[in-house]
PLY file of the C-alpha trace (Angstrom):
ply
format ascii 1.0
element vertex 240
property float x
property float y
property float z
element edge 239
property int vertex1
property int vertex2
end_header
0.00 0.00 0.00
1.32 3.03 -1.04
-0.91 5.63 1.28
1.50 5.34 4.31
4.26 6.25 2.21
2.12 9.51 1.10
1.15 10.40 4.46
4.62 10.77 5.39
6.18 12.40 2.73
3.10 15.24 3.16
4.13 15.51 6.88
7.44 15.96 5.15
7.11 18.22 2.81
4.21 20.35 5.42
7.10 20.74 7.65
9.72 21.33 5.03
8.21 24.29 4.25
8.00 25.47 7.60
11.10 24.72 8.35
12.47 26.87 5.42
10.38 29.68 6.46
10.87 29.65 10.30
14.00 32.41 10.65
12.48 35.19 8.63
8.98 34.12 10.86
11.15 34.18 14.40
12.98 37.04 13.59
9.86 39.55 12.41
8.29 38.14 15.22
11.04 39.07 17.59
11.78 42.75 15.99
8.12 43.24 16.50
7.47 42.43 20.04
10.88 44.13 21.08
9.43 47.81 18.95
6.19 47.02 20.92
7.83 47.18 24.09
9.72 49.88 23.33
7.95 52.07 21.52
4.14 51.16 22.90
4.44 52.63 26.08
5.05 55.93 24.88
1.90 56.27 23.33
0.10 54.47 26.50
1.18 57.33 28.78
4.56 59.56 27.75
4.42 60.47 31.54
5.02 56.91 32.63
8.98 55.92 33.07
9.86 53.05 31.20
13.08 52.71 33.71
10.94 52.03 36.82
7.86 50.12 35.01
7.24 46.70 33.21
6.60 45.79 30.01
3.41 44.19 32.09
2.80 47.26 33.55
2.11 49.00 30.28
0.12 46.43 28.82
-2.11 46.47 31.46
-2.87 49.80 30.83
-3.56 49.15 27.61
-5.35 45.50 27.56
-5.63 43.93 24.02
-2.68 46.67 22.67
0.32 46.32 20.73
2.08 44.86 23.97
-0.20 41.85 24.74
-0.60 40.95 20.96
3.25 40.61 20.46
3.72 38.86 23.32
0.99 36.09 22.49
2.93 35.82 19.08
5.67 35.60 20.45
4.60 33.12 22.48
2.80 31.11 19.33
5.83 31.50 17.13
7.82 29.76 19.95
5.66 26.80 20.05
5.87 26.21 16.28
9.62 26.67 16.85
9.93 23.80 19.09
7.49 21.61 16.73
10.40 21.75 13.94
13.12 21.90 16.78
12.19 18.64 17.83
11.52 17.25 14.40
15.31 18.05 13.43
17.78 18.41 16.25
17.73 15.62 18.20
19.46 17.68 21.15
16.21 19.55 21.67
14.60 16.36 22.64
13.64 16.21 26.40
14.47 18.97 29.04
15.22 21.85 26.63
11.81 20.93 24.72
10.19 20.98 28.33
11.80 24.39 29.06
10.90 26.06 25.39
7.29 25.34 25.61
7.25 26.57 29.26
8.81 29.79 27.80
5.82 29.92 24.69
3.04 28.82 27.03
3.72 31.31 29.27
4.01 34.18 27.23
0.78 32.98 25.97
-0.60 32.76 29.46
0.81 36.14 30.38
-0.73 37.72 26.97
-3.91 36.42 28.07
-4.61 36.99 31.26
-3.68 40.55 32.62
-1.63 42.19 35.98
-3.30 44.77 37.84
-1.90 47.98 36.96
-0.23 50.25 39.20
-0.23 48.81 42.09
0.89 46.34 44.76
-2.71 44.97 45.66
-2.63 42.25 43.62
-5.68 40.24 42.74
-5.88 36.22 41.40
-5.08 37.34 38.10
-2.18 39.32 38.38
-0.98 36.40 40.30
-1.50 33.96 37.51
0.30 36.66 35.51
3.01 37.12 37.39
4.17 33.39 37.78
3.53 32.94 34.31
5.65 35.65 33.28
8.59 34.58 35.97
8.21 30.76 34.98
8.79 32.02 31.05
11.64 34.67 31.44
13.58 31.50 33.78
12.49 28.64 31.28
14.47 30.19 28.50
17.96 31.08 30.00
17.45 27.75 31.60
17.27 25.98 28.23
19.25 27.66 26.30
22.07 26.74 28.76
21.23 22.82 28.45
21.41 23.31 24.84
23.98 24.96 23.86
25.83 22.31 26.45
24.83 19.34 24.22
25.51 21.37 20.81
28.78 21.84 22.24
31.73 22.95 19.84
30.10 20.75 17.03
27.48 23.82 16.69
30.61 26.36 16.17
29.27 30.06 17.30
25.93 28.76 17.69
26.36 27.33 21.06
28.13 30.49 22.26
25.19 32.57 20.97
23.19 30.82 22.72
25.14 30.35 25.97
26.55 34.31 25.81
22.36 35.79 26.06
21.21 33.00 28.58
24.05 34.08 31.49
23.38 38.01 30.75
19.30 37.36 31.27
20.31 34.80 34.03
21.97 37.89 35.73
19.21 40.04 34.83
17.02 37.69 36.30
19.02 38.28 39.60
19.61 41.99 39.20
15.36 41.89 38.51
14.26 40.42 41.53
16.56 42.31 44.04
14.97 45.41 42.04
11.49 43.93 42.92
12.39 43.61 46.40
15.32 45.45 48.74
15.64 47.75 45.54
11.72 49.43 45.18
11.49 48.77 41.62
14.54 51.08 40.85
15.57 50.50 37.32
13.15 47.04 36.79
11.92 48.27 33.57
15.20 48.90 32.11
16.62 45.51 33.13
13.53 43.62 32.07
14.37 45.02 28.73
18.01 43.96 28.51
16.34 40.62 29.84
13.95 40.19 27.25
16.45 41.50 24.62
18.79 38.69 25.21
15.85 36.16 25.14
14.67 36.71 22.20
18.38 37.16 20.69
18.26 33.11 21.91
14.80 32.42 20.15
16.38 34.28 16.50
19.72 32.06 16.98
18.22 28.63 17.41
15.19 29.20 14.60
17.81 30.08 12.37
20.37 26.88 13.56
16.93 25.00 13.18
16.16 26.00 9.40
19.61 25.40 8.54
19.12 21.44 9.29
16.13 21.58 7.17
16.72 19.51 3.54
15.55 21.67 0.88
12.51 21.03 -0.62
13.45 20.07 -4.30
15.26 17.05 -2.40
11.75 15.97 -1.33
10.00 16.06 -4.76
10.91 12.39 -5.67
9.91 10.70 -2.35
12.14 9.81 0.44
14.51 7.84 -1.37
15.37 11.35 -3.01
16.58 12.36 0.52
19.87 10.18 0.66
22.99 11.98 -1.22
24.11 9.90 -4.38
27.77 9.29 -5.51
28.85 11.08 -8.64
29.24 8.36 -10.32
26.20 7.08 -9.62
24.46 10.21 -11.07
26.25 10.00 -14.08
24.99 6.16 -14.67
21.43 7.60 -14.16
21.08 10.03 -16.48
22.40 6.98 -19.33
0 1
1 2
2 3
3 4
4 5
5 6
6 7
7 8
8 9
9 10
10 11
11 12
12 13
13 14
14 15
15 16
16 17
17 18
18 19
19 20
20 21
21 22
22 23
23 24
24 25
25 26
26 27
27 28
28 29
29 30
30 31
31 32
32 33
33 34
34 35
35 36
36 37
37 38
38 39
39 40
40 41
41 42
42 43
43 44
44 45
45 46
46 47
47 48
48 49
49 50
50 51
51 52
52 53
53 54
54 55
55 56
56 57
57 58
58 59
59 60
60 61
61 62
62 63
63 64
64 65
65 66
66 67
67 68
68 69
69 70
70 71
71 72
72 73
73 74
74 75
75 76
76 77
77 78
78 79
79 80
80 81
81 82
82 83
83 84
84 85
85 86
86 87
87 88
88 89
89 90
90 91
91 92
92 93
93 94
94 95
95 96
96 97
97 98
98 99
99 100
100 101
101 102
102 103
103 104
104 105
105 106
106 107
107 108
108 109
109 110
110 111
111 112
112 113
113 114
114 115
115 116
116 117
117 118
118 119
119 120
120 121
121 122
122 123
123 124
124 125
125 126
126 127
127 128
128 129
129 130
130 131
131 132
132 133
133 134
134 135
135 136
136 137
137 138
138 139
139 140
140 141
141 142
142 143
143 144
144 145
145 146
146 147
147 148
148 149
149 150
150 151
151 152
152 153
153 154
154 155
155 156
156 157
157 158
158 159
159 160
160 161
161 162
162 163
163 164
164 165
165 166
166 167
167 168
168 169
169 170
170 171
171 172
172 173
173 174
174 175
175 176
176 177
177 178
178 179
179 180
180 181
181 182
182 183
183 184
184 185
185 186
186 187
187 188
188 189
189 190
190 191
191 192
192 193
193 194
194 195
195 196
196 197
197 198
198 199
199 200
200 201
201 202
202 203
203 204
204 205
205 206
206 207
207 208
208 209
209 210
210 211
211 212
212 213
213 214
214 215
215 216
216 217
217 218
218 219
219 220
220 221
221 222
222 223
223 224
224 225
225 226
226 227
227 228
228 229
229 230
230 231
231 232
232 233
233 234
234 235
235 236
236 237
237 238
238 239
């Protein structure tokens, strides 16, 4: 029966294409949720610092704004990233899988359901928000790190692009919470930034290590025997 056979090379070729498309996709994604936290607050409220507040913050004074949306694609975009991740890298298999959909569901999650704004009475949402947000920004780091320790020096720069942003938003993770507590909040939006800016640095580096495992797509035209490399000589007695 030949259907099987079908079946798979569709779920080939479906994720081919993907695949081939998922840097450009992760990095547009990436540039747009970094201008939306950047650039959204000042139109929220010009008044408001952007040193002393949260990206969460803002977006909760602005529910379903530019903020929320590019975090829930970010979010969604991360989740398709670890589909083909898995497919093709046999390192992401396991914990780092684990810690990248932690990352996209929470962002998600966060996206979704809103902090209060302004203020340190905090109800049952803006809890749910909160540990959602803190369980994402540690996932990430966290798998990068296991990672780029199984790519190793077999991945070339890759593994130190990955390694470099995870310590820097590990330390910003630190630097973050002292700010929430002993430090009042002095400078939290500015490190959240740097934060999130070396996150999504990580997401852009291993989309675009992930499309480069990808087989092009003329190579899956002719089924999957196409998809094993053939000996010069062998190509030459084929076309006679």
């Amino acid at each position: 029966m030949t259907t099987p056979r079908r079946d798979t090379f569709s779920r080939r070729f479906v994720f081919s294409g993907l695949g081939h498309r998922l840097a450009p996709l992760v990095w547009t994604t990436v540039v747009v949720a970094m201008m939306a936290a950047l650039l959204a607050p000042r139109d929220t409220d010009p008044e408001l610092s952007q040193l002393s507040l949260t990206v969460s913050d803002f977006a909760a004074l602005d529910r379903g704004g530019p903020i929320e949306t590019a975090m829930a694609s970010l979010g969604v975009v991360s989740l398709l990233l670890l589909v083909v991740a898995r497919r093709r890298l046999a390192a992401m298999r396991g914990l780092p899988s684990v810690l990248l959909a932690v990352w996209g569901a929470g962002l998600v999650l966060a996206a979704v359901v809103p902090t209060d704004p302004l203020t340190t009475q905090l109800t049952g949402s803006a809890y749910v928000h909160r540990y959602a947000s803190v369980a994402a920004f540690a996932a990430l780091p966290a798998g990068g790190l296991v990672l780029a320790g199984r790519l190793g020096s077999a991945a070339g720069r890759t593994a130190r692009w990955l390694r470099v942003p995870a310590l820097l938003a590990v330390a910003g993770a630190g630097v973050m919470a002292y700010s929430a507590g002993p430090g009042g909040r002095e400078l939290i939006g500015l490190v959240e930034r740097v934060m999130l800016g070396c996150e999504v640095v990580m997401l852009g580096v291993l989309g675009r290590y992930v499309q480069g495992m990808v087989p092009d797509r003329s190579g899956l035209e002719g089924g999957p025997q196409t998809m094993q490399p053939m000996h010069p000589t062998q190509a030459t007695q084929a076309t006679h």
